[in-house]
C-alpha positions in Angstrom: -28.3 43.4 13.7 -27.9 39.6 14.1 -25.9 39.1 16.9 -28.5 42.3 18.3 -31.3 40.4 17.8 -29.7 36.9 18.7 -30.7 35.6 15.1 -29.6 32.2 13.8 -28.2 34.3 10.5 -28.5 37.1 8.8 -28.8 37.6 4.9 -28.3 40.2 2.3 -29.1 40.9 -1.0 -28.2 43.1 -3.7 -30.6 45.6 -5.5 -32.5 43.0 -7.8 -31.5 39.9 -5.8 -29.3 38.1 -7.7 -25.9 38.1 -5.2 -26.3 37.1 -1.6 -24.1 38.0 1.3 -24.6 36.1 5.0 -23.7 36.9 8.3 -23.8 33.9 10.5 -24.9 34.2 14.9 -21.8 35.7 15.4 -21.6 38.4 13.4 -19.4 36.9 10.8 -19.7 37.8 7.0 -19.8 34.6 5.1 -19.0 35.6 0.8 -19.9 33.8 -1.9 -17.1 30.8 -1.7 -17.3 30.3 1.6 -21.9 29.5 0.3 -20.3 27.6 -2.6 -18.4 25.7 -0.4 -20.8 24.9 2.3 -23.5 23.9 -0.3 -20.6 21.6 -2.9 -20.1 19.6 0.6 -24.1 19.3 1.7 -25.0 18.2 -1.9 -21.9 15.8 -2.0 -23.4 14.1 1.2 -26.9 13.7 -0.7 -25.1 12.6 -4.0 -27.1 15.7 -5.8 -23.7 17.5 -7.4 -23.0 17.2 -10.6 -20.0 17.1 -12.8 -17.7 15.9 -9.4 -17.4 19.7 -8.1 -18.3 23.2 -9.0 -18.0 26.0 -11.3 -16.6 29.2 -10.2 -14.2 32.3 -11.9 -10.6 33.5 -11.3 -11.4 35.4 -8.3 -12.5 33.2 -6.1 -10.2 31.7 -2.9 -6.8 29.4 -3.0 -8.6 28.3 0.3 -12.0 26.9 -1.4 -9.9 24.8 -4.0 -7.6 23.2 -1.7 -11.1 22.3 0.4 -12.6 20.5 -2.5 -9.6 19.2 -3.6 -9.2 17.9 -0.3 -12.8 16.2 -0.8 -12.4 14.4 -4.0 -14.0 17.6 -5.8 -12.8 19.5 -8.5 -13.1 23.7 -9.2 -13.0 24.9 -12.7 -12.4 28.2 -13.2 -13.3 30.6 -15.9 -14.2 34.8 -16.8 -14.9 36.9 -14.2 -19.1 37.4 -14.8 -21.9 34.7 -13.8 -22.5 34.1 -17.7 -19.4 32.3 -18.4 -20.0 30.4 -15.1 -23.5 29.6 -16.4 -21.9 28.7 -20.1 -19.3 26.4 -18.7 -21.6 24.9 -16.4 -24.1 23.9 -18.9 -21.3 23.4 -21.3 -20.0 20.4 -18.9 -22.6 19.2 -16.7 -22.5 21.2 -13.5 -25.3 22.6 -11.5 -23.7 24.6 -8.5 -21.5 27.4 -9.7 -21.0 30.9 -8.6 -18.8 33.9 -8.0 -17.0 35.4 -4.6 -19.2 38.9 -4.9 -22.1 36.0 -3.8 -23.6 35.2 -7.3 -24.8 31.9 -6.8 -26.5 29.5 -9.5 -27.8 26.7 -8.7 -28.6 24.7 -11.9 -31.4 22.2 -10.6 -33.3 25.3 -10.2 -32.2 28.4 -11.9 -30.2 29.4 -15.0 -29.2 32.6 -13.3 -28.0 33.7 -9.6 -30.9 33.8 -7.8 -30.0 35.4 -4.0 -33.5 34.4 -2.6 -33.3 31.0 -3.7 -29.7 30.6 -2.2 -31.0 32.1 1.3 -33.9 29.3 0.7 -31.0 26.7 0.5 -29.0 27.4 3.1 -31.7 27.6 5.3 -32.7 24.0 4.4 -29.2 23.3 5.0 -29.8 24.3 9.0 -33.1 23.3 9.8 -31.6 20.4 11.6 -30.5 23.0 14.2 -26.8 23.4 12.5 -25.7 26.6 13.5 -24.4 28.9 10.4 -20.7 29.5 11.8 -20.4 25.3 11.8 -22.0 25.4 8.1 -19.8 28.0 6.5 -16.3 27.6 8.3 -15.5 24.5 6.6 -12.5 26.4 4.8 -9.7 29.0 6.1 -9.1 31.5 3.1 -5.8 31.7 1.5 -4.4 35.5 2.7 -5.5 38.0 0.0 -4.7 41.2 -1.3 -7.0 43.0 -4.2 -5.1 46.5 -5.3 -7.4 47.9 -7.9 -4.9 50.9 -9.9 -6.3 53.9 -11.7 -5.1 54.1 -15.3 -5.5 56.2 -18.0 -4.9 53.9 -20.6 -6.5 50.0 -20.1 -3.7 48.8 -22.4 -0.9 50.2 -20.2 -0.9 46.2 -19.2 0.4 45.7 -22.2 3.4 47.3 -22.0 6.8 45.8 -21.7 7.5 47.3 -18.3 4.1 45.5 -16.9 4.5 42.5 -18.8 8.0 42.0 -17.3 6.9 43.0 -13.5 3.9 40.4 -13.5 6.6 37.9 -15.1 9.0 38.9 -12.0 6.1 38.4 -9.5 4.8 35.2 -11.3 8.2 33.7 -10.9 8.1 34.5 -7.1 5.0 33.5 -6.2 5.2 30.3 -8.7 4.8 27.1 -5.6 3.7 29.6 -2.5 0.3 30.9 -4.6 -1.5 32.7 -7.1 -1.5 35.8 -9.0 -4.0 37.4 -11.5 -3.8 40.5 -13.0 -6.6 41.9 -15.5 -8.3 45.2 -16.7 -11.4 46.0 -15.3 -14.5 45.1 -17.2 -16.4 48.3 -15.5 -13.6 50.8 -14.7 -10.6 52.2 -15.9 -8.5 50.7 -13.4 -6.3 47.4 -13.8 -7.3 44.9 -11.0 -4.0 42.8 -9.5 -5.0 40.2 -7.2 -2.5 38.0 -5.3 -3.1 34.9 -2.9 -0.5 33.6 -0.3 0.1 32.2 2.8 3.6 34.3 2.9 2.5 37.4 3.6 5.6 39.4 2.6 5.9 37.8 -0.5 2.1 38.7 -1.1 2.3 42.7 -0.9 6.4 42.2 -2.7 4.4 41.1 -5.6 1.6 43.4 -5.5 4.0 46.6 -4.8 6.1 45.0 -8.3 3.3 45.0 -10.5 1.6 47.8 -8.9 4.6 50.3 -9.3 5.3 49.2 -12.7 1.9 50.4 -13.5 2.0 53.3 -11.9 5.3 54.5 -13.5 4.2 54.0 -17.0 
């Protein structure tokens, strides 16, 4: 429908409004990092982040780290859910924090993600004529792969099989990425997520940990 309509973006919100998804002029989807990014570098440049970078959770991008990083900025991570970002970020002085599903908060404003008031932001952001694709491809993401398993049992991660896999794909991803592995909060499935630039080595250590929770 943007790039229909030759819009300058496009935005999308959940049911009540609280995550945000954009599309920018060229039909692009833009997720929550790629927002968290864009906004950690425009409040940089106006000296209106706190805390010397942001708040975000486990899932979000190798790619978004190494771009902070690379300007002066930390990430913290914590729990997958916007209320540990919110507790952390009130717990150390942050105001933007957020999640890669697009829920954003943005602590001079809100204590919750807010998806109108993010749209309201970024739109700020271009009213100097900045085109969206400029604003929110400030970072390439790190390769990643999100196999979500089926289980019968949550605690099957438990087992010595698993818990020897995800040590065998820790130790060969250990330098080349990143590799999380958790139950599902919502589901009974067991969520392996793995980041890398080496994309063999990526699905070798998905398929390790995956199998070994399969076979169980």
């Amino acid at each position: 429908a943007v790039k229909s309509n030759n819009a300058h973006a496009g935005i999308a919100l959940d049911g009540d409004a609280d995550r945000i998804v954009l599309v920018d002029e060229e039909g692009k989807v833009v997720d929550g990092d790629q927002i968290l990014g864009a906004l950690a570098n425009a409040w940089l440049k106006t000296e209106e982040l706190n805390g010397g970078g942001i708040v975000t959770t486990v899932m979000s991008n190798l790619g978004l780290e190494l771009y902070l990083n690379s300007k002066g900025l930390k990430l913290c991570r914590t729990h997958v859910g916007d209320r540990y970002v919110l507790e952390y970020m009130r717990q150390h002085g942050y105001n933007l924090g957020g999640e890669q599903s697009g829920h954003i908060i943005l602590g001079n404003f809100a204590t919750t993600g807010d998806g109108l008031m993010v749209a309201l932001e970024v739109l700020f952001s271009m009213r100097k004529g900045k085109k969206a694709s400029d604003l929110f491809s400030i970072f390439s993401p790190t390769p990643q792969i999100l196999e979500n398993v089926e289980v019968k049992n949550l605690n099957v991660i438990n087992s010595t099989k698993c818990k020897s896999a995800i040590k065998k794909a820790e130790k060969l991803i250990l330098g080349k990425g990143r590799l999380l592995v958790r139950k599902s909060g919502t589901e009974p499935k067991i969520r392996i997520m793995c980041e890398s630039h080496d994309k063999s080595l990526l699905s070798k250590c998905v398929k390790i940990v995956s199998n070994s929770i399969k076979k169980n």
